[in-house]
Every structure is written in structure tokens, then in C-alpha cells.
C-alpha positions as CSV (number, residue, x, y, z in Angstrom):
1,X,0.0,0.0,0.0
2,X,1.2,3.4,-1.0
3,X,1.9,6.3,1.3
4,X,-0.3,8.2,0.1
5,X,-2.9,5.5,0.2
6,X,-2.1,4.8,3.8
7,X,-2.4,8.4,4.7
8,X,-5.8,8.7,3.4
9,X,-7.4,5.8,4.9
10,X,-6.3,7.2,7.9
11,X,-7.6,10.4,7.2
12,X,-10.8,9.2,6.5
13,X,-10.9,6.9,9.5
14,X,-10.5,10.1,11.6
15,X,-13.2,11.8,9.7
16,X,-15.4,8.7,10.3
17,X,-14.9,9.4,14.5
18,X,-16.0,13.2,14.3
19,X,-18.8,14.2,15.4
20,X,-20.3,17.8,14.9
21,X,-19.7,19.1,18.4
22,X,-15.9,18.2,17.6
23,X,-16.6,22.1,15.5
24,X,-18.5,23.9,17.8
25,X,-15.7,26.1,18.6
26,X,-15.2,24.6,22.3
27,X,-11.3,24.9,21.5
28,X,-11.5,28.3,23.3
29,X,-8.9,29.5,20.7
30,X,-8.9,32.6,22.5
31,X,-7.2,30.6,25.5
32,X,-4.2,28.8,23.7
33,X,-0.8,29.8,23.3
34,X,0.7,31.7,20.8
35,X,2.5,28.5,19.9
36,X,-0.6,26.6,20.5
37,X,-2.4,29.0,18.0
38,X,0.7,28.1,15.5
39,X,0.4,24.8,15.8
40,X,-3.5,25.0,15.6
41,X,-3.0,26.8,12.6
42,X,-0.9,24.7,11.0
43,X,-2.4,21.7,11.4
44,X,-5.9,23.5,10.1
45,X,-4.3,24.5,7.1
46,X,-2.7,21.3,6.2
47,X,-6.3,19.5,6.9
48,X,-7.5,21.8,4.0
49,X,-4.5,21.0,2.0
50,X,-5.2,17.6,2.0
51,X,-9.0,17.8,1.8
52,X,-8.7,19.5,-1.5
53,X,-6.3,17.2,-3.0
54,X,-7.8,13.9,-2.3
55,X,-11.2,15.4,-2.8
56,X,-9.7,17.2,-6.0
57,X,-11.6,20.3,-4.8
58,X,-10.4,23.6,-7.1
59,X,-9.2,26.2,-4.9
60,X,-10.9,29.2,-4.5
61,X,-9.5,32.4,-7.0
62,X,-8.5,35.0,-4.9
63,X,-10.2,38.6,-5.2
64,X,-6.8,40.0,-7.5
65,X,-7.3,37.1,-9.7
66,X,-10.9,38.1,-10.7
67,X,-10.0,41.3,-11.4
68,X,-7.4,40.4,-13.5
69,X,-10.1,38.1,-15.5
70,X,-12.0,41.8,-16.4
């Protein structure tokens, strides 16, 4: 089994334990660190990363891109 293969199977195992309460915003962001906020962060931003590519989701054009489209 690939990597890659391995890394989503366990990415969607994860999904599979979520529940929506797991994004009601009880992290208390507010509270954290600022290296707990980095880390938070990070780890946020590589989820999407990763969420796009296996689901092969386009990203979103930023606002200067449409206006260069006019």
C-alpha cells in the first residue's frame, strides 16, 4: 500500500470518529498559546490541504485574480 494511500485511509478513519460538536468552537482558541495558536494553525491549514487534493476540490481564485479576469 502506497503512502499516500495509507495516509488517506487514515484520514478518513479520523473523519469517520467526528462528530459535529468536535466544530463547535469549544477549543476556546482565544485561550491557547501563541505557539498553541501556530500549531493550531498549521495543522488547520494542512487539513484543507489535504482535503482539496484527495477530494480534487479547485481552490478558490483570490479577489486579485478576478480582477485580473475583467
Amino acid at each position: 500500500m502506497s503512502e499516500e494511500k495509507f495516509d488517506r485511509d487514515e484520514f478518513n478513519r479520523v473523519l469517520a470518529t467526528l462528530k459535529p460538536e468536535d466544530f463547535d468552537g469549544h477549543t476556546e482558541f482565544h485561550r491557547f498559546t501563541p505557539e498553541e495558536k501556530l500549531m493550531w494553525l498549521s495543522q488547520i491549514a494542512q487539513f484543507v490541504v489535504e482535503a482539496r487534493t484527495w477530494r480534487k476540490v479547485p481552490k478558490e481564485q483570490s479577489p486579485s485574480n478576478d480582477q485580473n479576469a475583467s
